[in-house]
C-alpha positions as CSV (number, residue, x, y, z in Angstrom):
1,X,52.4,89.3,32.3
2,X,55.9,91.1,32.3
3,X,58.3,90.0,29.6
4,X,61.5,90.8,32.2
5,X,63.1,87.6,34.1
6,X,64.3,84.1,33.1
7,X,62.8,81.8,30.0
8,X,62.3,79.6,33.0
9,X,60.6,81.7,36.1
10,X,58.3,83.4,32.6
11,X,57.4,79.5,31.8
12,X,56.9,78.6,35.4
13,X,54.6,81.5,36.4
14,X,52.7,80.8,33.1
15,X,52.2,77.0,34.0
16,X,50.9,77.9,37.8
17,X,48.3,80.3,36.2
18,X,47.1,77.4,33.5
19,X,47.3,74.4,37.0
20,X,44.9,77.0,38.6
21,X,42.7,78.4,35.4
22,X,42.0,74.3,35.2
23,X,41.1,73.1,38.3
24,X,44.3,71.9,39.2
25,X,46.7,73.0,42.7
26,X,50.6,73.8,42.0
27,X,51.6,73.8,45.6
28,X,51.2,71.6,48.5
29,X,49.2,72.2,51.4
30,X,50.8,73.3,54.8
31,X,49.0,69.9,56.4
32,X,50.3,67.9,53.4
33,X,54.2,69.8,53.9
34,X,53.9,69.0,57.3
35,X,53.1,65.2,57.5
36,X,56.1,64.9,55.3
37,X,58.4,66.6,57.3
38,X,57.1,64.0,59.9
39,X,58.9,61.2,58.1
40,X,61.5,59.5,59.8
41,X,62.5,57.5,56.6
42,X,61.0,55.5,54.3
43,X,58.5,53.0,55.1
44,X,59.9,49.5,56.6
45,X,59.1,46.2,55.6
46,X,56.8,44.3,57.8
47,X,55.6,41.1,58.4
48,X,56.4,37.3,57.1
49,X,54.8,37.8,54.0
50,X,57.2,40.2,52.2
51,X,59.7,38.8,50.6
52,X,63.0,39.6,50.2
53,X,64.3,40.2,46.7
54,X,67.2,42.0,47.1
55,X,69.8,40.6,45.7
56,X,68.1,40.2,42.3
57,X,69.4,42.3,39.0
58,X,66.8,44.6,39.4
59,X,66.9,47.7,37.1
60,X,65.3,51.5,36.3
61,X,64.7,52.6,33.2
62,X,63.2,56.1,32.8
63,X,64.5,59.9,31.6
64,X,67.4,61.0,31.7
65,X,66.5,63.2,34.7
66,X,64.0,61.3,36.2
67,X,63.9,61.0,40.1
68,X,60.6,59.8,41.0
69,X,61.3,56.5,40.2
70,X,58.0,54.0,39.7
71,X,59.3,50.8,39.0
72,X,61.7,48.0,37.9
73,X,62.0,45.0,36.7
74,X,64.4,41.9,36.4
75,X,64.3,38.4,33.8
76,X,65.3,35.0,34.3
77,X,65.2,32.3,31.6
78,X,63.3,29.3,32.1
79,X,63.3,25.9,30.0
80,X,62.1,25.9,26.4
81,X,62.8,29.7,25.4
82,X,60.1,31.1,28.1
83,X,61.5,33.9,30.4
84,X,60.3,34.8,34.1
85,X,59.8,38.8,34.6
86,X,59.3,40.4,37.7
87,X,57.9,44.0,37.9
88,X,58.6,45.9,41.1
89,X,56.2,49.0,41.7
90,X,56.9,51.5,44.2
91,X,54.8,51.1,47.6
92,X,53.8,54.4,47.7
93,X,50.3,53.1,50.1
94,X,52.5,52.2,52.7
95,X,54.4,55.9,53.3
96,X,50.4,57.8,52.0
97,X,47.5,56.5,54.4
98,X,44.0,56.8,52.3
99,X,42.6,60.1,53.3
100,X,45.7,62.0,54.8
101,X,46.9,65.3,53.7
102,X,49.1,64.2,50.9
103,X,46.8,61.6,50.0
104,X,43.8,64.4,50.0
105,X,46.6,66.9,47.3
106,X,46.8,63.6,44.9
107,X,43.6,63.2,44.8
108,X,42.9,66.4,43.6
109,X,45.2,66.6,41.1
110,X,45.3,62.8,40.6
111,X,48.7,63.2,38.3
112,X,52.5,65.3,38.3
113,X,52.1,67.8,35.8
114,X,55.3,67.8,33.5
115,X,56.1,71.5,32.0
116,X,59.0,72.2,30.1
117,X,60.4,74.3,33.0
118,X,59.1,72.4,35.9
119,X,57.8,69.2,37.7
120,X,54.3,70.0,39.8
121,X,54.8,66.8,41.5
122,X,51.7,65.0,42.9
123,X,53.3,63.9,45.9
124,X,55.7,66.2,47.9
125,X,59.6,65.5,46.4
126,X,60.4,63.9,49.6
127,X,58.2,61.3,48.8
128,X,58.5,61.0,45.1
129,X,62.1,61.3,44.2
130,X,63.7,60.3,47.3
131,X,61.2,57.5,50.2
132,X,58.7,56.3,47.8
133,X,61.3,55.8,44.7
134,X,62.6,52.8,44.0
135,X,66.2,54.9,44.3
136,X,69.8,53.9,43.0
137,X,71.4,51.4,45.5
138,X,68.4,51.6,48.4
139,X,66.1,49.4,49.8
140,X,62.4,49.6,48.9
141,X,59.2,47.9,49.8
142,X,57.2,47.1,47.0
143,X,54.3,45.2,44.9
144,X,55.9,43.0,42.4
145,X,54.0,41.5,39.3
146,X,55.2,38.6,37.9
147,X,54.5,36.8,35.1
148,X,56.2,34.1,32.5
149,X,56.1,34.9,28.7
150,X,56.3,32.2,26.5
151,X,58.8,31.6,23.1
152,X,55.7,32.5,21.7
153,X,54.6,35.5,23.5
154,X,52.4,33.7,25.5
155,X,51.8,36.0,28.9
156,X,50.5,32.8,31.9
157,X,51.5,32.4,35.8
158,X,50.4,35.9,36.7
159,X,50.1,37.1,40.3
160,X,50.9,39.7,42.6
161,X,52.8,40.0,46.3
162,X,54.9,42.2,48.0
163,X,58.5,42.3,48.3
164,X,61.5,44.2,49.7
165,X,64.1,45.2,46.4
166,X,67.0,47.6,45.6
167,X,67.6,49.2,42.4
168,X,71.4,47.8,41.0
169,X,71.3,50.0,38.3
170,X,69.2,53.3,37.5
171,X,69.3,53.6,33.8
172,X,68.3,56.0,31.2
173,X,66.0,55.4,27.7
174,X,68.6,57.4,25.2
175,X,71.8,55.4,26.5
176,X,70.2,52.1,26.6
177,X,68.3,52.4,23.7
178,X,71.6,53.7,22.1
179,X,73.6,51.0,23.7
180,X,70.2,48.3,22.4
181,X,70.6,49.7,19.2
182,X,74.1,49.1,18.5
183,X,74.5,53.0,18.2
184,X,76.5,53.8,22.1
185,X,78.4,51.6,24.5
186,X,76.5,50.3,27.5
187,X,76.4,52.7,30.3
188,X,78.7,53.0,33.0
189,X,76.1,52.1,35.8
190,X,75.3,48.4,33.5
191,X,78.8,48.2,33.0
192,X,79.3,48.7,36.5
193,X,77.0,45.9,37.6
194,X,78.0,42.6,36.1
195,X,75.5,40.5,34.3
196,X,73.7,43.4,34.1
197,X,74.4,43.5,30.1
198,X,72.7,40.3,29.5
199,X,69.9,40.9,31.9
200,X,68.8,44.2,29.6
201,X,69.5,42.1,26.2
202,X,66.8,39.2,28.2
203,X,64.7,41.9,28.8
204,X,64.9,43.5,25.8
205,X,64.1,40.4,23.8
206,X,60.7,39.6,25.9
207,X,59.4,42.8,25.2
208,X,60.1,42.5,21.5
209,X,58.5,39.1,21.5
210,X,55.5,40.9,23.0
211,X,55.6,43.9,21.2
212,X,55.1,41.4,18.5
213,X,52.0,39.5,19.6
214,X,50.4,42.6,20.8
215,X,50.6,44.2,16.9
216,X,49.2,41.0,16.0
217,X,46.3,41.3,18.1
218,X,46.1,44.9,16.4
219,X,48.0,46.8,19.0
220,X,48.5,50.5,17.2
221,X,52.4,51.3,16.8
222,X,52.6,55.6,16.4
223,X,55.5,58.0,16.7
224,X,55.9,59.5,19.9
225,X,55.0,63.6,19.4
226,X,57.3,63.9,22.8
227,X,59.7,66.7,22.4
228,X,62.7,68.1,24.1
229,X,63.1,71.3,25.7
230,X,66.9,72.2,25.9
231,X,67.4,75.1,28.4
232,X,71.3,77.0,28.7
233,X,70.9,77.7,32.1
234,X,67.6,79.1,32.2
235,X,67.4,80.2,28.7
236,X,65.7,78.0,26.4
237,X,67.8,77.4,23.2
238,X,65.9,74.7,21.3
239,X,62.7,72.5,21.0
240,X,63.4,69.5,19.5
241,X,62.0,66.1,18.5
242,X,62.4,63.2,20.6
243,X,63.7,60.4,19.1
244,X,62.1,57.0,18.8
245,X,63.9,54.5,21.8
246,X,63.9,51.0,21.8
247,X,64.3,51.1,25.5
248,X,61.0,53.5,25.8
249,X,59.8,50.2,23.7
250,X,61.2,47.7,26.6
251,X,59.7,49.3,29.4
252,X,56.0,49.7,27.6
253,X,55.6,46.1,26.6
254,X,56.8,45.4,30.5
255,X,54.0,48.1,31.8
256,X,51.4,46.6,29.3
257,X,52.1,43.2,30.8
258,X,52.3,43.9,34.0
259,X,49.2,46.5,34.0
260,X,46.7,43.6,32.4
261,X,48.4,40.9,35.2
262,X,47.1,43.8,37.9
263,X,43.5,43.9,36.4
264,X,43.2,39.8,35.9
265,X,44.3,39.4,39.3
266,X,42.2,41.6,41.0
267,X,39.3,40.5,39.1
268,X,40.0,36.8,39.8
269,X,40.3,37.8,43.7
270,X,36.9,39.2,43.6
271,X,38.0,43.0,43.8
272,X,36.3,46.1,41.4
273,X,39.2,47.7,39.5
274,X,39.5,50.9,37.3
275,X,40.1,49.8,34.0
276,X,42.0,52.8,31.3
277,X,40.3,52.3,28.0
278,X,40.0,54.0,24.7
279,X,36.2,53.1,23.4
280,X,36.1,52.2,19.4
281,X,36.3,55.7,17.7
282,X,33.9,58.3,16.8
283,X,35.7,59.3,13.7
284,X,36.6,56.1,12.1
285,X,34.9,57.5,8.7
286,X,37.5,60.2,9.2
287,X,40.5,57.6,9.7
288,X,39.3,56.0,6.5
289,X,39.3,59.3,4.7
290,X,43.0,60.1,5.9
291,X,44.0,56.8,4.8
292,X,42.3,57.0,1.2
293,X,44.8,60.2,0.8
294,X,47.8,57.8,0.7
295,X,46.2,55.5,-1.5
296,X,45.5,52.8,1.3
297,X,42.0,51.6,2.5
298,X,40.5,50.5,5.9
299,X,37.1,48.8,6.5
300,X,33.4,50.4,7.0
301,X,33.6,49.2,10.8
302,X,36.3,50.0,13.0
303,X,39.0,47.6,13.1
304,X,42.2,47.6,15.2
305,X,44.1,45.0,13.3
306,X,43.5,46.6,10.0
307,X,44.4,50.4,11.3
308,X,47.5,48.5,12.8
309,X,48.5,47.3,9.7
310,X,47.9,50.6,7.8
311,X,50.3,52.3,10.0
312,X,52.8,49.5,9.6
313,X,52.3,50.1,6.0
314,X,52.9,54.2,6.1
315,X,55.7,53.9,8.7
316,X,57.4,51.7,5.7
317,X,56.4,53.9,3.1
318,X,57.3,57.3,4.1
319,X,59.0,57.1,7.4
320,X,59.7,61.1,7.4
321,X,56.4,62.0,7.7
322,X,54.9,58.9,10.1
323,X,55.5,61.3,13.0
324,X,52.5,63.9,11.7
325,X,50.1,60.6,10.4
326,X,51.0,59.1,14.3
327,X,49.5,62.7,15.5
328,X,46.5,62.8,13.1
329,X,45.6,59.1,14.0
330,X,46.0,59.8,17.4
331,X,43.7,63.1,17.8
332,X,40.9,61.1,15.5
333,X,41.5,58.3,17.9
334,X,40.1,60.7,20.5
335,X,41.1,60.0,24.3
336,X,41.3,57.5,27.0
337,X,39.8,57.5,30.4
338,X,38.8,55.7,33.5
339,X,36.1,53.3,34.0
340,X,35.0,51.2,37.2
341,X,35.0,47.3,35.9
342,X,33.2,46.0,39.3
343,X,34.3,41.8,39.9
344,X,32.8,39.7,37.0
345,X,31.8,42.4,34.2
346,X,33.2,42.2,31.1
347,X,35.6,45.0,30.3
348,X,35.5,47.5,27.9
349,X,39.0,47.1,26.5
350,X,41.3,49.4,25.1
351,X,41.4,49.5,21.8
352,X,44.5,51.3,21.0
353,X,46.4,48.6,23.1
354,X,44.2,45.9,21.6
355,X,43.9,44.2,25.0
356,X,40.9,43.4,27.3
357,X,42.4,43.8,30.4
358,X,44.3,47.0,30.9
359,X,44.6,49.2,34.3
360,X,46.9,51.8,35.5
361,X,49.4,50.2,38.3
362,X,52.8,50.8,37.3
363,X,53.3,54.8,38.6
364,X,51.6,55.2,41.9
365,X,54.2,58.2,42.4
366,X,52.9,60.0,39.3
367,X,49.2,59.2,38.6
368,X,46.2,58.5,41.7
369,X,45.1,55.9,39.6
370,X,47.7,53.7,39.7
371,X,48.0,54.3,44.0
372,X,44.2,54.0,43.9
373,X,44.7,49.9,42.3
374,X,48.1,49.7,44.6
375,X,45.5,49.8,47.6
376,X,43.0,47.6,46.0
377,X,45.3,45.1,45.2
378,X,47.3,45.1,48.9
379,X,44.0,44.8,50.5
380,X,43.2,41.6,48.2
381,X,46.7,40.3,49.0
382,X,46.0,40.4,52.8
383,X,42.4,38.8,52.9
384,X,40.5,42.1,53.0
385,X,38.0,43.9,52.1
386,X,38.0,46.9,49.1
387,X,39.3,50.3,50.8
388,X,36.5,52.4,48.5
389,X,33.2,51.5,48.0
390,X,31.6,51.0,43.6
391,X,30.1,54.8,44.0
392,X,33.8,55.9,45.5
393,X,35.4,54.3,42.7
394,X,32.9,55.6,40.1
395,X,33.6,59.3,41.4
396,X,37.1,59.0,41.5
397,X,37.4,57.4,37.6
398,X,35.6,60.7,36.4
399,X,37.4,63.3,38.5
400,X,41.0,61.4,37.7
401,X,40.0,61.2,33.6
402,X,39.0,65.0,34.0
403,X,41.6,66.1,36.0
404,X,44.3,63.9,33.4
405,X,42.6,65.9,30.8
406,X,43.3,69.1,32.4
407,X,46.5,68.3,32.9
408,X,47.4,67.4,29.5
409,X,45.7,70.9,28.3
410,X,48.4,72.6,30.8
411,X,51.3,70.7,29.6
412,X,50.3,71.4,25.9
413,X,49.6,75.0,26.4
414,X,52.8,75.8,28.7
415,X,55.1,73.4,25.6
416,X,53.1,76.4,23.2
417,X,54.0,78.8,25.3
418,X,57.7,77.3,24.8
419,X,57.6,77.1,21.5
420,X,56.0,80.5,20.8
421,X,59.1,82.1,22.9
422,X,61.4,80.2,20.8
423,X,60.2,81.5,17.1
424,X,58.8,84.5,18.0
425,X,61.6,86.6,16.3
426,X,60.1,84.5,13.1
427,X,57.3,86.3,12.2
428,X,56.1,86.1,8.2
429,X,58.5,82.7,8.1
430,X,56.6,80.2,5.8
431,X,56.8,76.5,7.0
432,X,55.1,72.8,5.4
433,X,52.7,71.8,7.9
434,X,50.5,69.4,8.4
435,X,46.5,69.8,10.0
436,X,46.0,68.2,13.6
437,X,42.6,70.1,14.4
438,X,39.7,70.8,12.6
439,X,36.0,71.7,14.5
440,X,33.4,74.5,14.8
441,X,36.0,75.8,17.2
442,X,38.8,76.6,15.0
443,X,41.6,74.6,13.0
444,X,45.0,74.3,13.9
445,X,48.5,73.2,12.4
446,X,51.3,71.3,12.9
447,X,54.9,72.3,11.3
448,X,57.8,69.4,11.9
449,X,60.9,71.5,12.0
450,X,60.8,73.3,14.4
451,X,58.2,70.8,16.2
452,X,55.5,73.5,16.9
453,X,51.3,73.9,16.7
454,X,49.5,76.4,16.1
455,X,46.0,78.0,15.1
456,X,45.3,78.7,11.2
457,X,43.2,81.9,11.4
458,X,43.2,83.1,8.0
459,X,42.4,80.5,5.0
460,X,41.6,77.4,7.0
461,X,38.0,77.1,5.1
462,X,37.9,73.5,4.1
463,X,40.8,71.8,5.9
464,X,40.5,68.7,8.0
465,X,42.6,67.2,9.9
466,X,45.4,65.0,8.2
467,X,45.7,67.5,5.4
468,X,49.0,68.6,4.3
469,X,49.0,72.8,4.3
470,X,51.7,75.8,3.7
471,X,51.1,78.0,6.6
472,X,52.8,81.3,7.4
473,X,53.7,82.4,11.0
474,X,51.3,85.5,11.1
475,X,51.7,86.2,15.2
476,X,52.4,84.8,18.9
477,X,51.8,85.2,22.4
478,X,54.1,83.4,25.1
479,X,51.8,84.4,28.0
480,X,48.9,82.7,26.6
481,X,50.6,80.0,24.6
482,X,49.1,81.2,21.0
483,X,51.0,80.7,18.1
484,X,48.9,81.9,14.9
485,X,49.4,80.8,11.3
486,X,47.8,82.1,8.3
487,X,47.3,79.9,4.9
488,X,50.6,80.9,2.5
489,X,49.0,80.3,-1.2
């Protein structure tokens, strides 16, 4: 590929090539671009049974630039210290019939890819940022989950319906987790909307009082590895580390809670759901080694609880490096996918979460899954029967966790690519590094400043991952998203 044009056209043409190399579509159909240009608006609310929430304090929180807006959610306090929350999830079902052309694109690619230079969307923008998101100041339909969480963290009164609601105030994770944090003033659209203040310091208290439980149960707390790319125009200038956010930490406690509600409810209505879980893991003995390097221990049989508080323990211990033990964990870990959990089987449970009942329902504009239970649990709530058959659903949970897989090799190879643009006037630089990937197929490195991976090619002969390694930048190549190390010492 030619070197000549824009950071961001070079990182865009090199993301289309990887979406297609992998089975996945970067551009809509002209069926698909047609039945949205069809649209006369976004969908209207119908019948008696869709209630009208309106005028509650609903909020967004999401990125800084995020459009395609999933969900929000509102408190209310109820006697003895337990709060009410409602979850409001985008109707996406009722603007994509099952089986029409943008319905046939998402479930192909079953997810939006996110690359540093662009959004492959897995519904048309039309849809995603503007009709089916729950927008600043407009009226939505959606499926709310609500539930009441005790003093005590106790989650009871789950169930599901369908509502009308409008977004007060669309919020972003580094000013509210700033503003949370005691670190930035509230942000002009709270401000703007009064009682929204203490509505965000209700919410923000529920979640901590479930983030709390679930680490009890032995719910694993890591680091994000989430990084920024910051672009002057269409140059890129830096890759940098995202930041820990207390209000990333609201809104996944809310999602947690709101996902297991979706999953209980449609079991206890009879319905099959797809269940996300992450299986006990492979390479616990490996998990045990990494944490007999810091002078900790964990138990011959995988345990949540205890790897829970391990981590707990090294985030205290040596906070600078928890980011890179977070990564190792994670990869040993290995990954999630999809599994059909037909009406009265036991679950497998996901044990990173450390909860039974876990689905994806909370960003039917971003992931198939999540649209996929949206129908499953509208058809419950009107008396009918499942829109896909046990042998539908068991093809679709393999294609989505393969195409999610593929996905997340595109976004990781295009954020290479990225990075290798950005040091590759530092050839021969030395860096501290720590190892994220060790098999028959190669091992690979991970330095911290700037956040970049890498392969090891030279000297990598008995490393594993978690090991901490001097590594020198030996070569790159932006097309193909190499960067190449070689053991230093």
């Amino acid at each position: 590929m030619a070197n000549g044009g824009s950071d961001r056209a070079r990182l865009r043409a090199i993301a289309v090539s990887a979406m297609r190399e992998r089975g996945l579509e970067p551009e809509f159909s002209a069926a698909a671009i047609s039945e949205v240009r069809a649209l006369d608006g976004p969908p209207a609310a119908g019948g008696d049974s869709v209630r009208d929430l309106r005028t509650l304090l609903w909020c967004s929180i999401d990125n800084d630039d995020s459009r395609d807006l999933d969900q929000l959610s509102v408190a209310s306090p109820l006697d003895g210290g337990a709060v009410r929350v409602l979850v409001a999830i985008a109707d996406v079902d009722a603007a994509v019939p099952k089986d029409s052309p943008v319905d046939r694109h998402a479930a192909f690619n079953t997810t939006s890819v996110y690359t540093p230079a662009a959004i492959f969307p897995m519904l048309p923008e039309r849809l995603s940022t503007d009709l089916t998101s729950l927008a600043d100041h407009q009226d939505r339909l959606s499926v709310v989950a609500e539930f009441v969480v005790s003093g005590a963290g106790e989650l009871t009164d789950g169930t599901l319906y369908r509502a009308r609601v409008r977004n007060q105030s669309k919020l972003a994770y580094h000013g509210v987790g700033a503003w949370l944090g005691g670190e930035g003033p509230l942000p002009p659209a709270a401000a703007a909307v009064p009682g929204m203040d203490a509505q965000l310091r209700m919410q923000d208290q529920v979640a901590q009082v479930l983030n709390r439980v679930r680490h009890e149960h032995g719910a694993l707390d890591f680091e994000s590895a989430d990084v920024q790319h910051v672009f002057d125009g269409d140059t890129l200038e830096d890759v940098r580390q995202e930041r820990p956010s207390r209000a990333r930490t609201l809104i996944e406690n809310l999602m947690v809670a709101a996902n297991g509600v979706t999953a209980r409810f449609l079991d206890g209505r009879g319905f099959p759901s797809l269940r996300r879980v992450v299986r006990s893991p492979e390479r616990w003995q490996r998990i045990r080694d990494v944490a007999s390097q810091t002078g900790d221990s964990l138990p011959e049989a995988a345990d949540s609880s205890a790897l829970a508080d391990f981590l707990t323990r090294r985030r205290q211990a040596a906070p600078d490096v928890f980011a890179d033990l977070s990564r190792t964990i994670i990869k040993l870990l290995g990954s999630g996918e999809y599994v059909v959990d037909p009406p009265g089987a036991e679950p497998p449970g996901h044990f990173g979460l450390a909860v039974r009942d876990y689905t994806h329902s909370t960003a039917p504009n971003r992931r198939f899954p999540d649209l996929i239970t949206q129908r499953l649990v509208k058809a419950a709530l009107g008396g009918g029967v499942s829109p896909y058959s046990l042998n539908e659903l068991e093809r679709l949970a393999l294609h989505c966790t393969t195409q999610e897989d593929a996905a997340n090799k595109v976004e990781r190879q295009v954020r290479k690519s990225a990075a290798a643009l950005l040091v590759q006037s530092r050839i021969g630089d030395v860096f501290d590094a720590i190892v994220t990937g060790a098999s028959p197929k190669g091992t690979w490195a991970r330095v911290r400043t700037p956040p970049i991976e890498g392969r090891v090619i030279h000297g990598d002969r008995g490393l594993d991952v978690g090991d901490q390694v001097r590594v020198r930048l030996r070569a790159v190549d932006v097309d193909r998203g190499f960067i190449d190390f070689e053991r230093a010492g």
